[in-house]
Phi, psi and omega in degrees: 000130188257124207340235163050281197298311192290339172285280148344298179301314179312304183294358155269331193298350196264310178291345164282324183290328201301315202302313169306304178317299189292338192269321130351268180309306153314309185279347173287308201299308181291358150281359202259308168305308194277315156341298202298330199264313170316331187308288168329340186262357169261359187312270218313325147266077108332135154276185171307133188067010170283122162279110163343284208287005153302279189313325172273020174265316150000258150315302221280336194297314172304315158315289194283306177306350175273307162302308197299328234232009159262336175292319158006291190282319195300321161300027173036095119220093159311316185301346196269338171282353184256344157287317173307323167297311179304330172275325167316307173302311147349288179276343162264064145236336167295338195274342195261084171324343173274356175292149176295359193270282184352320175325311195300333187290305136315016169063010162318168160226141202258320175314320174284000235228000000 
């Protein structure tokens, strides 16, 4: 395989991480939406002290970690987009009343639980 070929191959394997990495990031946001439009329909098994507007202070948080981790990919650092997902990922299972975190709202302890 000659320097050429071997250049080429690196540059599509680079242009795949980038498209997964951005593809990554497209499915955190659109989970990040479908929470929000779901949320009026989860008030009612809400646990006690979980706040709507907490959970969309949340969401909007998911939202911006989702922008960090797109400037991210525009800097070529997957690591700082996998961090940004990761924080993203976060702020909707706090945002989600069906999660075992939602316990801590209700003064729960979820490990005791």
């Amino acid at each position: 395989m000659s320097t050429i070929d071997e250049k080429n191959a690196w540059e599509i394997l680079i242009e795949k991480g980038r498209t997964d990495l951005a593809d990554s990031i497209d499915a955190i946001r659109t989970k990040a939406k479908d929470l929000e439009k779901e949320l009026p329909t989860l008030l009612d098994d809400a646990p006690t002290g979980w706040s709507e507007s907490t959970a969309k202070g949340e969401i909007k948080l998911a939202y911006a970690e989702c922008d960090i981790a797109n400037d991210a990919l525009h800097d070529r650092s997957a690591t700082g987009v996998e961090r940004a997902l990761s924080r993203a990922e976060a702020h909707i299972i706090e945002a989600d009343p069906r999660t075992e975190v939602a316990a801590q709202h209700a003064g729960g302890d979820v490990l005791d639980e």
